[in-house]
N, C-alpha and C positions, 0 to 999 in steps of 0.2 A: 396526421401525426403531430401538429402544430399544438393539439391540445394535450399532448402529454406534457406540460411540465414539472408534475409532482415526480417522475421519473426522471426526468433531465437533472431534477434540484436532486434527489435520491442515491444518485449515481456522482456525481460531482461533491455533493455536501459529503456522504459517507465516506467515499476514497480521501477525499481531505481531512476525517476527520481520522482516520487511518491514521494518517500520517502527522498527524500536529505534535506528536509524540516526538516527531527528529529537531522539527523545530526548537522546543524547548530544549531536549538534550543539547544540540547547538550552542544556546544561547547559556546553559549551563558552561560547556567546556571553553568558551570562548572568554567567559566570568574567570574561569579556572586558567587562564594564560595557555590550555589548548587550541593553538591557532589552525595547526594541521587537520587534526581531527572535525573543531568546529567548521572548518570551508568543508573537510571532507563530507561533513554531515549536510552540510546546506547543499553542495552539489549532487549528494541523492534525491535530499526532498525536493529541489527543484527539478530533476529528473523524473519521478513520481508524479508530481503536478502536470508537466508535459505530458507523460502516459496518460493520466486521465483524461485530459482534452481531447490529444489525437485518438486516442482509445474509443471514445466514448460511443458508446451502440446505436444510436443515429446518425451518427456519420458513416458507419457501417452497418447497415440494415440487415445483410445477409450472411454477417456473420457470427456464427455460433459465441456467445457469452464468454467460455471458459477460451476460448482464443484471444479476445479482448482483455480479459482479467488475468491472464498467465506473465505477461510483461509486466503487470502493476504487480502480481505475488513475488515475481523475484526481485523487483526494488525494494519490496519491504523485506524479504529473508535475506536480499545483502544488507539493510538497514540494521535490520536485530544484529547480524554480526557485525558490522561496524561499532553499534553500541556494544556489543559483548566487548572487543578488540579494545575498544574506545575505554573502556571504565576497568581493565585490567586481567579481562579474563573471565569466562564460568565462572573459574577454581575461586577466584578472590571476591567473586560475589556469592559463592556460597551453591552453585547451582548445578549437578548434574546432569545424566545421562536422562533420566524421569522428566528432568523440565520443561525435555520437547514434548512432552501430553500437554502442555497446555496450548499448543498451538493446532492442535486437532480441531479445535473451532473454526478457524480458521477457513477451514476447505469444505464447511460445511457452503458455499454458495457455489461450488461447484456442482454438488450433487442434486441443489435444489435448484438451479436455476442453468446451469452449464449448458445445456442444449439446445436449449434454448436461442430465437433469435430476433432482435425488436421487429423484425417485422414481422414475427406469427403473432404479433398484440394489436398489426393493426383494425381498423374497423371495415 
């Protein structure tokens, strides 16, 4: 297992790059004299970050993907509502009932990888 790293970098790079989005907003509202919202926003993506580490499917060999991954999807569904909360509302960003289809993508790594578990990849 030592030599999976393109999987280790895969799983760590991508959930980071998931989340680089809080980051900026962050550093947006903290520009904007939002102090509350900006720590609120760094104390999820630092939360998120933690997930990924402890999460991460070589530390837990035998367990199913989509149980690893369920803890990082709802830091990031509290994150989007934090930014929705954060910038005023849907309503004032223009955005309905429809705009959760775009997160339909989203759960597309459940279905393709969910059941999955690092150790049916080993050799």
């Amino acid at each position: 297992m030592a030599g999976r790293t393109g999987e280790k970098v895969g799983w760590v790079g991508g959930w980071l790059g998931g989340f680089i989005w809080i980051l900026i907003l962050c550093i947006i509202f903290l520009i904007q004299g939002k102090q509350t919202e900006g720590l609120i926003g760094l104390l999820l993506l630092l939360l998120g970050v933690l997930l990924v580490l402890v999460s991460a499917p070589w530390k837990h060999p035998a367990t199913r993907y989509w149980k690893l991954m369920l803890p990082i999807y709802v830091v990031l569904i509290v994150s989007v509502l934090w930014a929705l909360h954060s910038s005023g509302g849907a309503e004032k960003l223009g955005l309905g009932w429809w705009s959760l289809s775009w997160f339909l993508p989203l759960l597309i790594p459940f279905g393709t990888v969910g059941r999955r578990r690092w150790s049916d990849f080993a050799a």
